[in-house]
MIGU-520478 format. One record per residue: x, z, y of N, C-alpha, C, O in turn; residue in one letter. Coordinates in steps of 0.001 Angstrom, whole numbers, padded with zeros to 6 digits, always signed. Each point is the difference from the previous one (the first is absolute). Example, Ala and Ser with C-alpha at 12.3 -4.5 7.8 and 13.67 -1.06 7.14 Angstrom:
2
+013190+007800-005690-000890+000000+001190+000900+000000+001200+001036+000665-000019a
-001386-001385+001069+000820+000060+001190-000770+000730+001090+000509+000169+001108s
//
This chain:
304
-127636+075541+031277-000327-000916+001094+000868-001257-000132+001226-000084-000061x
-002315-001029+000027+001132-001232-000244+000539-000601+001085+001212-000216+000000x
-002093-000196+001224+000520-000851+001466-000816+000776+000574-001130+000415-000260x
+002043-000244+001281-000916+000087+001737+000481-000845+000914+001110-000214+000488x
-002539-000363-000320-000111-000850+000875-000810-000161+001448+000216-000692+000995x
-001456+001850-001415-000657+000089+001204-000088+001600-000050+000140+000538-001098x
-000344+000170+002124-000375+001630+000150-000807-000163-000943+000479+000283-001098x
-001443-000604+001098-001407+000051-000947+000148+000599-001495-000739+000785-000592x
+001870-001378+000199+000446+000134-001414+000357+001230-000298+000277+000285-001165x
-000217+000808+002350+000529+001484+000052-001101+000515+000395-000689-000448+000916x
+000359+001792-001832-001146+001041+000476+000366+000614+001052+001224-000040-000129x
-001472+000704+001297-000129+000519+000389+000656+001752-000586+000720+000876+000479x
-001630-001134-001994+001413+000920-000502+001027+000285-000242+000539+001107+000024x
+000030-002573-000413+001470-000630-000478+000396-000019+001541+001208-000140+000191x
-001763+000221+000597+001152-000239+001048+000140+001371+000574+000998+000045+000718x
-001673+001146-000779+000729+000964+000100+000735+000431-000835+000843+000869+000222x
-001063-001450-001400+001139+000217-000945+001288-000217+000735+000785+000934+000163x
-000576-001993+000230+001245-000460+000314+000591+000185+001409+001169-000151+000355x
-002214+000503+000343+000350+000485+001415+000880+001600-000843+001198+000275+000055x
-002413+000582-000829+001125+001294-000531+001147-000034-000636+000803+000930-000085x
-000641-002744-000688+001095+000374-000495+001340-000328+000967+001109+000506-000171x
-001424-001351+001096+000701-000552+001218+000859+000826+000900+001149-000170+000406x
-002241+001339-000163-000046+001870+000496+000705+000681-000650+000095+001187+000310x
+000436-001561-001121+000572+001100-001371+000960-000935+000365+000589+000428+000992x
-000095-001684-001397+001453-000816-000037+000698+000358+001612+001187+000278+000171x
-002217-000362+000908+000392+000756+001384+000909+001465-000322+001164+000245+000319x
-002159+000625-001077+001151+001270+000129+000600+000427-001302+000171+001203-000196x
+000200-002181-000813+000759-000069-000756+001136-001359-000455+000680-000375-000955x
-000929+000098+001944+001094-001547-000421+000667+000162-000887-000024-001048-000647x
+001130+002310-000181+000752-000202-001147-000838-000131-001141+000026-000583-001084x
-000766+001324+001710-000918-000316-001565-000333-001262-000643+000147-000186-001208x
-000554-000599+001948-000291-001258-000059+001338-001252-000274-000217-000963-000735x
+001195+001104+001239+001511-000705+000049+000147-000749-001149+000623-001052+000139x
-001134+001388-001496+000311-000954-001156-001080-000081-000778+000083-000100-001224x
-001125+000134+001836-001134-000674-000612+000056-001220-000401-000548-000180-001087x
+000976-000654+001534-000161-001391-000406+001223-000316-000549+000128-001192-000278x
+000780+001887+000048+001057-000281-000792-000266-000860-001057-000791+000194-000924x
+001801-001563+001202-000353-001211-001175-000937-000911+000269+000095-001101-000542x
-001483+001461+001678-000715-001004+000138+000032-001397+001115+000927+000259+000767x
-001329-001143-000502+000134-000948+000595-000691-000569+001117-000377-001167-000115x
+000102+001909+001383-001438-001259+000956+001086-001300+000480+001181-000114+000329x
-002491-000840-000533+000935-001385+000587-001130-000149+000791-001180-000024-000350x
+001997-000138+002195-001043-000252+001155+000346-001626-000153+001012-000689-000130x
-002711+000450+000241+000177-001719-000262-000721+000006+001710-000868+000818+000304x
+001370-001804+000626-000514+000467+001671-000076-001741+000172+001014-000668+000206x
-002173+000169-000310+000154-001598+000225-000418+000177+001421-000267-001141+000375x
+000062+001994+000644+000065+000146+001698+001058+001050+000383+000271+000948-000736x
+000361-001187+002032+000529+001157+000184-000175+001515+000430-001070+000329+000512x
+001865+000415-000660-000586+001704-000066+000889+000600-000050+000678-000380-000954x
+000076+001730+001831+000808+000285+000141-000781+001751-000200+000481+000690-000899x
-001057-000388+001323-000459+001478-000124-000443+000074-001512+000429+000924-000691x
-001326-001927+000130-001024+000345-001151+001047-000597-001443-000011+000554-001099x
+000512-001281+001306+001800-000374-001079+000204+000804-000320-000275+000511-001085x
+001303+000181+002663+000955+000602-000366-000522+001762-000041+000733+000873-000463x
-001989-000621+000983-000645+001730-000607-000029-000098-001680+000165+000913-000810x
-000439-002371+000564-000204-000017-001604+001076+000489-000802+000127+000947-000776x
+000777-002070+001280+001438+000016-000802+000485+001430+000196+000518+000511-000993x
-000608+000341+002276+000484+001544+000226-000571+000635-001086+000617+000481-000951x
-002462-000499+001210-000431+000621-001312+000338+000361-001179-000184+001087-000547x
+000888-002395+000000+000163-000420-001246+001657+000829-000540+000327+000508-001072x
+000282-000654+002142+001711+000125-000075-000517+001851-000125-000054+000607-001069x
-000228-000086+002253-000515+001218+000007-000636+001015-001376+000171+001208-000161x
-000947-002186-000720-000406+000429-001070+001308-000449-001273-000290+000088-001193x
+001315-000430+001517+000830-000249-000714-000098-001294-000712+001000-000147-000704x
-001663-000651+000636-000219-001219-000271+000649-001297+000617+000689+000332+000965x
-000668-001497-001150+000784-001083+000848-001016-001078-000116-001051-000067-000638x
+001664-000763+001442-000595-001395+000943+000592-000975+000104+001136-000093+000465x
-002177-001254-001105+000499-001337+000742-001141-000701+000538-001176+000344-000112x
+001563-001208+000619-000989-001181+000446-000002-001004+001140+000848-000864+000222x
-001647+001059+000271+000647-001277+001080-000866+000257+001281-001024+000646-000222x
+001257-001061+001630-000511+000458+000877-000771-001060+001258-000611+000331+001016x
+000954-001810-001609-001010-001270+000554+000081-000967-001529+000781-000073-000949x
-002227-000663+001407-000124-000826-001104+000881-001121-000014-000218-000670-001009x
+001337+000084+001887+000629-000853-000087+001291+000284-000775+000686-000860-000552x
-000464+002065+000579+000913+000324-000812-000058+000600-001738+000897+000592-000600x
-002407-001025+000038-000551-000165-001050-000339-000862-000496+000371-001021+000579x
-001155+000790-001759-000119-001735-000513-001048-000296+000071-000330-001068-000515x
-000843+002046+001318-001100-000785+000798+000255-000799+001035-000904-000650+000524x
+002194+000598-000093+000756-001142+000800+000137-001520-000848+000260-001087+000516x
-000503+001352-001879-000246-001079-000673-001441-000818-000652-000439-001098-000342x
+000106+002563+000470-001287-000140-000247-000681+000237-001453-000689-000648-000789x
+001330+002073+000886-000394+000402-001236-001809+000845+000322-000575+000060+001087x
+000295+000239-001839-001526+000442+000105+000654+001866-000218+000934+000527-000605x
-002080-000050+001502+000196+001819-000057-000629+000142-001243-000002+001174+000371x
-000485-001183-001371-000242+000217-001358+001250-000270-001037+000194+000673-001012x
+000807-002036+001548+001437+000547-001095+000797+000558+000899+000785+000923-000220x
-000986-001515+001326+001313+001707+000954-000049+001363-000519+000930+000745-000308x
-002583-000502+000259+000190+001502-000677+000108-000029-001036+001002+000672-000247x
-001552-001173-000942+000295-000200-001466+001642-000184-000038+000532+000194-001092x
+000246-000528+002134+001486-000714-000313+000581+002158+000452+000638+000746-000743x
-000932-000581+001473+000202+001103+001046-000248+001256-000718+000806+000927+000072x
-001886-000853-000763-000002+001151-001253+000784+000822-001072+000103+001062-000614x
+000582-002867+000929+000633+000137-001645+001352+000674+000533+000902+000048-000836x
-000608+000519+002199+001108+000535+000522-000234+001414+000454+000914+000822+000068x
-002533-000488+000332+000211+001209+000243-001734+000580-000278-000961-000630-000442x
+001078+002249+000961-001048+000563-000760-001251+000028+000846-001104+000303-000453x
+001352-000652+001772-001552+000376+000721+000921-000891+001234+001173+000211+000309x
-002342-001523+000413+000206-000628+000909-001169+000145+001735-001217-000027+000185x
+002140+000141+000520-000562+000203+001494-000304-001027+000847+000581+000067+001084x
-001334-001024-001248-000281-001258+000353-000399-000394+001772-000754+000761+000606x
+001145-001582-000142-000535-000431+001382-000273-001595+000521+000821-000742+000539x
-002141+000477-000850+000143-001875+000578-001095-000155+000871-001103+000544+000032x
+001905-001821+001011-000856-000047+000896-002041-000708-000766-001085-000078+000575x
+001426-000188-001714-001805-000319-000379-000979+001148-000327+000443+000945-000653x
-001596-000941+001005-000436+000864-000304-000367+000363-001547-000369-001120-000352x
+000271+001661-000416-000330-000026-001556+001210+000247-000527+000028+001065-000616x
+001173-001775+000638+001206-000155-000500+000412+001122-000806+000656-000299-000998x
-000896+001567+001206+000320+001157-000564-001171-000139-000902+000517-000623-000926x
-001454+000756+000676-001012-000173-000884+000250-000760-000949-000098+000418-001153x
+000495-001769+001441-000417-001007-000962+002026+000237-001090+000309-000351-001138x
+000536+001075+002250+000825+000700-001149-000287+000940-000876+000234-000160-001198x
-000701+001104+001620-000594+000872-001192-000321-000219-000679+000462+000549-001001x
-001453-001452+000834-000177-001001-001196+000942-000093-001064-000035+000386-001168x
+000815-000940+001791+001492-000876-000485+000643+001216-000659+000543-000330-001054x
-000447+001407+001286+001144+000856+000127+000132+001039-001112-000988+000724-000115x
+002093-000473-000809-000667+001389-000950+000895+001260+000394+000423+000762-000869x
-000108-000548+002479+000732+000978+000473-001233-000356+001644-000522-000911+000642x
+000654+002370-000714-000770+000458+001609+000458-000769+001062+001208-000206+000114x
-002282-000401+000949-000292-000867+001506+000069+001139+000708-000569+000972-000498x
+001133-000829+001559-000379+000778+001308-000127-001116+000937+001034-000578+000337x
-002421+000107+000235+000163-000493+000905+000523+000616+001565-000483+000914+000668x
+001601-001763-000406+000446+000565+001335-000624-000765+000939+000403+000303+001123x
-001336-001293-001117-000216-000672+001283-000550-001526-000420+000697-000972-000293x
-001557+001020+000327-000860-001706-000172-000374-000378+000768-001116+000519+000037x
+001231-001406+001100-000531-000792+000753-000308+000605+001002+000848+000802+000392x
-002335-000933+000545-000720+001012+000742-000916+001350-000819-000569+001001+000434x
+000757-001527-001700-000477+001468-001029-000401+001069-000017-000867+000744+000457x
+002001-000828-001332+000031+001803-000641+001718+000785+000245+001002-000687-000191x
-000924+001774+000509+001496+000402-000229-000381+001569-000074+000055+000835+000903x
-000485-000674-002334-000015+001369-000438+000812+001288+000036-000210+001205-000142x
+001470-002199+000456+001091+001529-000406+000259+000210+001590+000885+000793+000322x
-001499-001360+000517+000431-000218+001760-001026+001109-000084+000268+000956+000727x
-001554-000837-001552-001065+000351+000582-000033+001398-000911-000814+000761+000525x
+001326-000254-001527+000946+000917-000110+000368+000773+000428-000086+001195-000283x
+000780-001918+001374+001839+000639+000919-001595+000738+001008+000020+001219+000174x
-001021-001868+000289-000523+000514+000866-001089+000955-000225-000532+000477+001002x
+000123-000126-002149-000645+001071-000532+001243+000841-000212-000056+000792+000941x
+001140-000514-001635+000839+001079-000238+000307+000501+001664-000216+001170+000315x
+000737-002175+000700+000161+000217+001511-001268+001032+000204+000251+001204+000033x
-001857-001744+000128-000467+001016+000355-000629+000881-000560-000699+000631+000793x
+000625-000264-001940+000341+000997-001106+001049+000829+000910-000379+001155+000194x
+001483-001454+000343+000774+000838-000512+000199+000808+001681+000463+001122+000203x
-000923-002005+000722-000159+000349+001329-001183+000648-000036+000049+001221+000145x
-001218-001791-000321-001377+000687+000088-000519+001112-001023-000833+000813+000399x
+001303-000762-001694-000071+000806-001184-001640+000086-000767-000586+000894-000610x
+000160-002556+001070-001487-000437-000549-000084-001317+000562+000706-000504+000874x
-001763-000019-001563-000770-001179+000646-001230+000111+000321-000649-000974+000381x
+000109+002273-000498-001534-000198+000200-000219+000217+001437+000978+000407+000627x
-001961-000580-000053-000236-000222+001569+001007-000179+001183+000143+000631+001047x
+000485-001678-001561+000815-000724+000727-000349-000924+001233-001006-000682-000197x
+001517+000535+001230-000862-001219+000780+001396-000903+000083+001071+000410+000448x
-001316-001633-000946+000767-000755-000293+000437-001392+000918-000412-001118-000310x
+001134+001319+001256+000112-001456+000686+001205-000716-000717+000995+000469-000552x
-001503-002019+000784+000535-001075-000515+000324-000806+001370-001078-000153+000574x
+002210-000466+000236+000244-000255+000985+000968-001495-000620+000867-000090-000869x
-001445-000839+001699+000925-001300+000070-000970-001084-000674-001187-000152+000288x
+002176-000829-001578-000762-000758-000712-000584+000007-001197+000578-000471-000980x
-001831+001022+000909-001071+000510-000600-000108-000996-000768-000674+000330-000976x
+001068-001605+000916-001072-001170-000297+000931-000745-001167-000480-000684-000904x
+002032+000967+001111+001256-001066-000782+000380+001252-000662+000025-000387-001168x
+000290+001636+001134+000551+001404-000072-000211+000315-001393-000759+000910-000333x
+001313-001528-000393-000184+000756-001436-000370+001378-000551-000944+000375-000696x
+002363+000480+001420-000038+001589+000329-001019+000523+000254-000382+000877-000776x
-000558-001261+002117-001138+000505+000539-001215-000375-000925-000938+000790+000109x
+000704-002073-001209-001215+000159-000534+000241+001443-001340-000719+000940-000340x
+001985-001383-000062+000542+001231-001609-000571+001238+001098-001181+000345-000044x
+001670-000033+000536+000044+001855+001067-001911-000033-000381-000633+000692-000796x
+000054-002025+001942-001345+000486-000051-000884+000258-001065-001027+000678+000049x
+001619-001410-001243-000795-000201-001745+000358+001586-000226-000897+000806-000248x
+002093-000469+000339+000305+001709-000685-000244+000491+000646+000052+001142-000456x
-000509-001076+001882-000418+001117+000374-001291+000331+000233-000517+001100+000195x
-000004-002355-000246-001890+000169-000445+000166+001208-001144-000794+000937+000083x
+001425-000928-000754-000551+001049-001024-000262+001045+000346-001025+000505-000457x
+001660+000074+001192+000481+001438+000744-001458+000037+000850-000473-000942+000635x
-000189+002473-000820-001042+000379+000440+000165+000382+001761+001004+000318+000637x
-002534-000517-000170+000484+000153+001502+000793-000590+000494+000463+000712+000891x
+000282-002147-000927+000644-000816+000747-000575-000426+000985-001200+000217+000162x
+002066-001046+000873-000360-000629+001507+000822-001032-000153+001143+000141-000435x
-001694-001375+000808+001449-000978-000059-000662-000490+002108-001032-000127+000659x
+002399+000053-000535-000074-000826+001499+000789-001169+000216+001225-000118+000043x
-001963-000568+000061+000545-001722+000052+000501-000442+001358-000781-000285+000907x
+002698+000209-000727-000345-000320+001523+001016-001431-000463+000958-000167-000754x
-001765-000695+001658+000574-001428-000085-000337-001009+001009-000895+000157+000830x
+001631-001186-000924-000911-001250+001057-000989-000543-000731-000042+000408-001160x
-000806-001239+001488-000804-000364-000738+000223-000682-000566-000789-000050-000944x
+002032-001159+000890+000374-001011-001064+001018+000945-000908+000719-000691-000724x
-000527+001944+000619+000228+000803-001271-000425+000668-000558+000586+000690-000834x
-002108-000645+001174-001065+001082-000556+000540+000274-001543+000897-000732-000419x
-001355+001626-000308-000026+000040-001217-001182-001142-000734-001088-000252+000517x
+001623-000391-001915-000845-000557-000492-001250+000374-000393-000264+000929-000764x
-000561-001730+001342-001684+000818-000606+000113+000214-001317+000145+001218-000108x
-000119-001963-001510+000426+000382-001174+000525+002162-000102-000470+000994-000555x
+001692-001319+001500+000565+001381-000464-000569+000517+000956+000137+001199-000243x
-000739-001288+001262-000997+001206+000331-001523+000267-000592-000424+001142-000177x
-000221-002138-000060-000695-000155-000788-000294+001316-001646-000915+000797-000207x
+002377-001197-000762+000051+000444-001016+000598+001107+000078-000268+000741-000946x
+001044-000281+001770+000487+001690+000335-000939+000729+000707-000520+001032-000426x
+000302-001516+001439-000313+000476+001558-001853+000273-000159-000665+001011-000226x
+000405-002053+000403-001487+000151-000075-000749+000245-001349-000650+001030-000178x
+000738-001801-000567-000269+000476-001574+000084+001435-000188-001040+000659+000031x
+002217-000075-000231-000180+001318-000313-000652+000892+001380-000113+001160-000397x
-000294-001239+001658-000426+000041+000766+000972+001234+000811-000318+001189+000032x
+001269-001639+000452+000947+000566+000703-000195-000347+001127-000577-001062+000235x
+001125+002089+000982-000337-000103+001364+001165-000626+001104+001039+000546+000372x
-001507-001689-000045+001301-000495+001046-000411-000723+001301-001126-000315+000387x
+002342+000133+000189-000166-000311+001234+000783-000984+000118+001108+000110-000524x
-001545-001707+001447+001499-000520-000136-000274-000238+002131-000872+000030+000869x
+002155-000221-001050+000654+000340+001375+000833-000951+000300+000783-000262-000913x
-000576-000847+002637+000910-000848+000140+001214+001163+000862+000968-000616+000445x
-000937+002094-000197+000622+000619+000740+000141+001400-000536-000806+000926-000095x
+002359-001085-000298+000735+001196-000573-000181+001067+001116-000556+000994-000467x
+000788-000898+001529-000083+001044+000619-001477+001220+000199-000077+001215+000184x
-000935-002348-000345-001180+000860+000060-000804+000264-001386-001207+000245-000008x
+002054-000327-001236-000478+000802-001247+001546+000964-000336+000204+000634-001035x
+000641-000737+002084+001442+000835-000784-001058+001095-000430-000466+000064-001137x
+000111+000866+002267-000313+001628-000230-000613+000260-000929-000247+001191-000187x
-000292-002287-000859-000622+000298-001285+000701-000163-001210-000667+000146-001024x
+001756-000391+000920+000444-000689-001199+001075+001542+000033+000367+000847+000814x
-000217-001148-002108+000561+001645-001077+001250-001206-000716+001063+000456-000421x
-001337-001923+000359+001209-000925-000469+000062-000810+001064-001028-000031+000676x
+002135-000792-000242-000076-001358+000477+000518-000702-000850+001169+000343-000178x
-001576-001433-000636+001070-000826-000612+000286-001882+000530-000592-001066-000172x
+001778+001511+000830+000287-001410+001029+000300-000705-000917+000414+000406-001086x
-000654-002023+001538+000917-001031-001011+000036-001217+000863-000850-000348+000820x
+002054-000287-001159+000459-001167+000890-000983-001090+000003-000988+000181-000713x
+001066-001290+001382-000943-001111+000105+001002-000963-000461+000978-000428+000611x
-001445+000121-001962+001546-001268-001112-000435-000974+000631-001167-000359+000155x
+002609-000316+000414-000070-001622-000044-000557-000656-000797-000915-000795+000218x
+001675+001199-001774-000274-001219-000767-001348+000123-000230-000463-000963-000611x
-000291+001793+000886-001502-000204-000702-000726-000471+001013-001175+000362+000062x
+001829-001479+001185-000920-000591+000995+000059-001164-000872+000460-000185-001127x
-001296-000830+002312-000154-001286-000348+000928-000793+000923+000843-000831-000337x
-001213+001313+001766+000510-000488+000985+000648+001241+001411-000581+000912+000588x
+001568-001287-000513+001663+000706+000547-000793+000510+001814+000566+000882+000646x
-001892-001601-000063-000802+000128+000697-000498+001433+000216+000294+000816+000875x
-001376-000718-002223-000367+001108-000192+000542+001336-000143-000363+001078+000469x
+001603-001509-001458+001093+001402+000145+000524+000403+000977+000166+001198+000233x
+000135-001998+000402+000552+000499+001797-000853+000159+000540+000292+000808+000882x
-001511-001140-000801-000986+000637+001072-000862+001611-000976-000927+000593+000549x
+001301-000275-001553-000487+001018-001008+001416+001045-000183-000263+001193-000157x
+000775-001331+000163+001445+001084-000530+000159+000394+000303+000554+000784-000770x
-000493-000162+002348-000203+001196+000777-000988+000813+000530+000213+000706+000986x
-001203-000747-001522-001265+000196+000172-000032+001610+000020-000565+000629+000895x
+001397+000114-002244-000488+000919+000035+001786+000640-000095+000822-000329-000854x
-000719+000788+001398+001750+000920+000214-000230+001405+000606-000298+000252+001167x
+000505+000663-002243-000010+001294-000144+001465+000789+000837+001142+000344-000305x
-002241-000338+001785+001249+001242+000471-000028+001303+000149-000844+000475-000760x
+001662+000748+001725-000074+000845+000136-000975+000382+000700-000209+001213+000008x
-000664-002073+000771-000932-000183+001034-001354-000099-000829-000834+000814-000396x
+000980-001986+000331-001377+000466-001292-000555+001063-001227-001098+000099-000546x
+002542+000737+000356-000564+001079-000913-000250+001299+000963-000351+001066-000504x
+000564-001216+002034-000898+001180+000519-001261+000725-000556-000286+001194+000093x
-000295-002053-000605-001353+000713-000091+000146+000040-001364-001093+000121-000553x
+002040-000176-000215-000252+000380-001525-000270+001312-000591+000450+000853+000766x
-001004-000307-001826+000456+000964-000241+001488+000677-000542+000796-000827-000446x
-000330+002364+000450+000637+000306-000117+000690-000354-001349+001130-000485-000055x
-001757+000714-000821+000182-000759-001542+000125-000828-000664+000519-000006-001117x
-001296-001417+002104-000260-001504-000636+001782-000026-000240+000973+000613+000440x
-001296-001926-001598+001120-000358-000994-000088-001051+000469-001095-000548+000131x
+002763-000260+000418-000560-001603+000143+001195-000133-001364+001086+000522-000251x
-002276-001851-000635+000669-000891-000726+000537-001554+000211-000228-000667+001009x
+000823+000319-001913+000498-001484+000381+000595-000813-001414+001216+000088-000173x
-001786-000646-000550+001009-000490-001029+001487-000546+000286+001018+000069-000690x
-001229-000572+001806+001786-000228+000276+000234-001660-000708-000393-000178-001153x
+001006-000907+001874+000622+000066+000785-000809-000275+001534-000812-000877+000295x
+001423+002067+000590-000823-000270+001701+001039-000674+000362+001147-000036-000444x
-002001-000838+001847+000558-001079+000450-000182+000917+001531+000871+000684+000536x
-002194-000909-000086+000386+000609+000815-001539+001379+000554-000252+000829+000873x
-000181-001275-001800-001533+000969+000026+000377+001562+000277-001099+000545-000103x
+001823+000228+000327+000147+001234-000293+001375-000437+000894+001025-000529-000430x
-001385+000973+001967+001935+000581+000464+000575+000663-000610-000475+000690-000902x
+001714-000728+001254+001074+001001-000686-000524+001624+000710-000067+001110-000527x
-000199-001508+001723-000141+001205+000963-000752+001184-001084+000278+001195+000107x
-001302-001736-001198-000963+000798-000729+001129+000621-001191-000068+001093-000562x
+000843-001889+000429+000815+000443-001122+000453+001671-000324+000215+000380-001151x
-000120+000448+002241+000402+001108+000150-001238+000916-000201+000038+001090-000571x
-001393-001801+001238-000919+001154-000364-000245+000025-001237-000109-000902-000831x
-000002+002421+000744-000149+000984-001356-001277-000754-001017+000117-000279-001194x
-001278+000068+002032-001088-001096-000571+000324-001373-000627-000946-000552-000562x
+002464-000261+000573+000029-001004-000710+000987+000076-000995+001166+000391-000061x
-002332-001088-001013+000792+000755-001395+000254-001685-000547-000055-000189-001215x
+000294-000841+002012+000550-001060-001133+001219-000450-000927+000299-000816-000872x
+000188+001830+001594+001353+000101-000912+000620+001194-000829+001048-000062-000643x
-001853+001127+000765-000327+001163-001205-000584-000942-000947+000477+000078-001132x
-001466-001022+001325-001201-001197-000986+001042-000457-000496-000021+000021-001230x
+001106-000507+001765+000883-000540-001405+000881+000297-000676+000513-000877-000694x
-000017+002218+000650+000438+001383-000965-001252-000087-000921+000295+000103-001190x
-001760-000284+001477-000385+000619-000537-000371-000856-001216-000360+000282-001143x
+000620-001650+001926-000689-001558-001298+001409+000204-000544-000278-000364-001143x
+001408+000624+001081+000999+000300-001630-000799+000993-000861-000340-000203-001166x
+000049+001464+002001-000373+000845-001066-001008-000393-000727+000181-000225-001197x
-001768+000024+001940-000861-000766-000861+000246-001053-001148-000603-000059-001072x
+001481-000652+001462+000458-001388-001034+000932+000825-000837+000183-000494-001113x
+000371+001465+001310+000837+000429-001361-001681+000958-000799+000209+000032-001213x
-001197+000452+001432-000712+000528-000059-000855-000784-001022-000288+000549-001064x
-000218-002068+001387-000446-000851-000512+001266-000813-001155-000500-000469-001023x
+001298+000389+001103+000969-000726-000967+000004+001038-000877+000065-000407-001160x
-000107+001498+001254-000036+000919-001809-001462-000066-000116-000163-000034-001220x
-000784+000004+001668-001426+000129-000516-000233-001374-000157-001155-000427-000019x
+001921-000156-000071+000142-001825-000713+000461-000256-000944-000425-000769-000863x
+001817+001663+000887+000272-000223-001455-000054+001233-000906+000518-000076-001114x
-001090+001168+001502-000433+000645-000905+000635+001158-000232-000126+000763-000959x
+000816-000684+001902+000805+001537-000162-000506+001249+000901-000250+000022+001205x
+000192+000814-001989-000098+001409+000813+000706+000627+000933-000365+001100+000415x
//
């Protein structure tokens, strides 16, 4: 496998591959400890990122391997204005497999190109962020122990949410799915990605401006914040950003089992008050994106 850049690029088989091998590094961690002995990821992060960095760099240290790179583009020489085709060509020549993040969309792509050591895209634009989307198949893999007839809610901004289109592309695959769309209407999901997941393969959904009257169906919730930066105008975000806030009150009517997800970082979508129930797993989700990313960094570079 040379780059990943979008889920797409992973079967469905390959990714239980790596969810099992992820499962296995879970209950064998020594085993794993010097795998990467000698090798090199350099996180190149031209936006900032504090969960998806630094799970990398853990990954990496974890498999016995080491790390450099840099963690805003001003403190790189795209501050000068170098082009991402010799950043990575310059960036190669230091280490063995690179974990990339820029705010353009493509940017990880049009490195791969460039590159004769493995892309992980960590994050392009409003995109793609495969290894986020990953962390959230191994999460409910590992809570639910399947994906097939799942009923799947997607809660917040459907429309800017990178996370939420990757989740809905991989999980179209999975037989007997439900996706439930709850949003305002200026965050609907994009017609495109409902379109090419959703309806195309002819999956069954519902979209909804009110979390409370689809909770009792959903087997997932997966919350996500409403980003500033992906407004236009500071208007809209303040009259949109609280729209949807997950409390103890609203999961009355949940079921006993539903899983709430969250890529993280919450602002304020999800009280703390939820933090304690047994149902929210967003921070088991990021135990679980090291293991995955150490999971994917040997099936990158090639080790058993």
């Amino acid at each position: 496998m040379n780059s990943l850049i979008d889920i797409f690029d992973l079967t469905p088989q390959e990714i239980m591959e790596l969810i099992n091998t992820a499962c296995d590094i879970i209950d064998r961690p020594a085993a794993y400890a010097h795998k990467c002995d000698g090798k090199i990821l350099a996180t190149l992060f031209f936006e900032p990122s504090t969960r998806t960095r630094l799970s990398f760099e853990s990954a990496m240290l974890s498999l016995g391997g080491q790390v450099l790179g840099f963690s805003e583009a001003k403190s790189s020489s795209a501050a000068k204005g170098e082009s991402v085709a010799d950043t990575i060509r310059t960036v190669s020549c230091y280490s063995d497999i690179i974990a990339m993040r820029h705010p353009k969309e493509g940017a990880p792509l049009v490195a791969s190109m460039h590159s004769p050591v493995p892309i992980i895209n960590a994050g392009d634009g409003g995109h793609n962020h495969p290894t986020q989307t990953l962390t959230d198949l191994l999460t409910i893999h590992r809570e639910k122990g399947h994906f097939d007839g799942l009923t799947v809610g997607l809660c917040g901004d459907l429309k800017f949410g990178r996370t939420v289109h990757s989740l809905v592309a991989a999980m179209s695959r999975y037989p007997d799915v439900r996706f439930v769309l709850i949003s305002p209407e200026e965050l609907k999901l994009p017609r495109y990605v409902k379109e090419q997941y959703i309806k195309n393969p002819g999956i069954p959904y519902i979209q909804s401006a009110s979390l409370e009257e689809v909770m009792p169906q959903l087997d997932i919730l997966y919350m996500t914040r409403v980003q500033r930066e992906r407004f236009f105008n500071e208007e809209d975000y303040l009259r949109l950003k609280d729209s949807y806030i997950l409390t103890p009150e609203k999961l009355r009517g949940a079921k006993e089992d539903l899983r709430i997800l969250h890529p993280l970082p919450r602002v304020n979508e999800i009280s703390v008050a939820v933090d304690n129930d047994p149902r929210a797993c967003y921070f088991k989700q990021v135990q679980y994106g090291k293991y995955i990313r150490m999971a994917l960094i040997l099936k990158m570079l090639g080790i058993e």
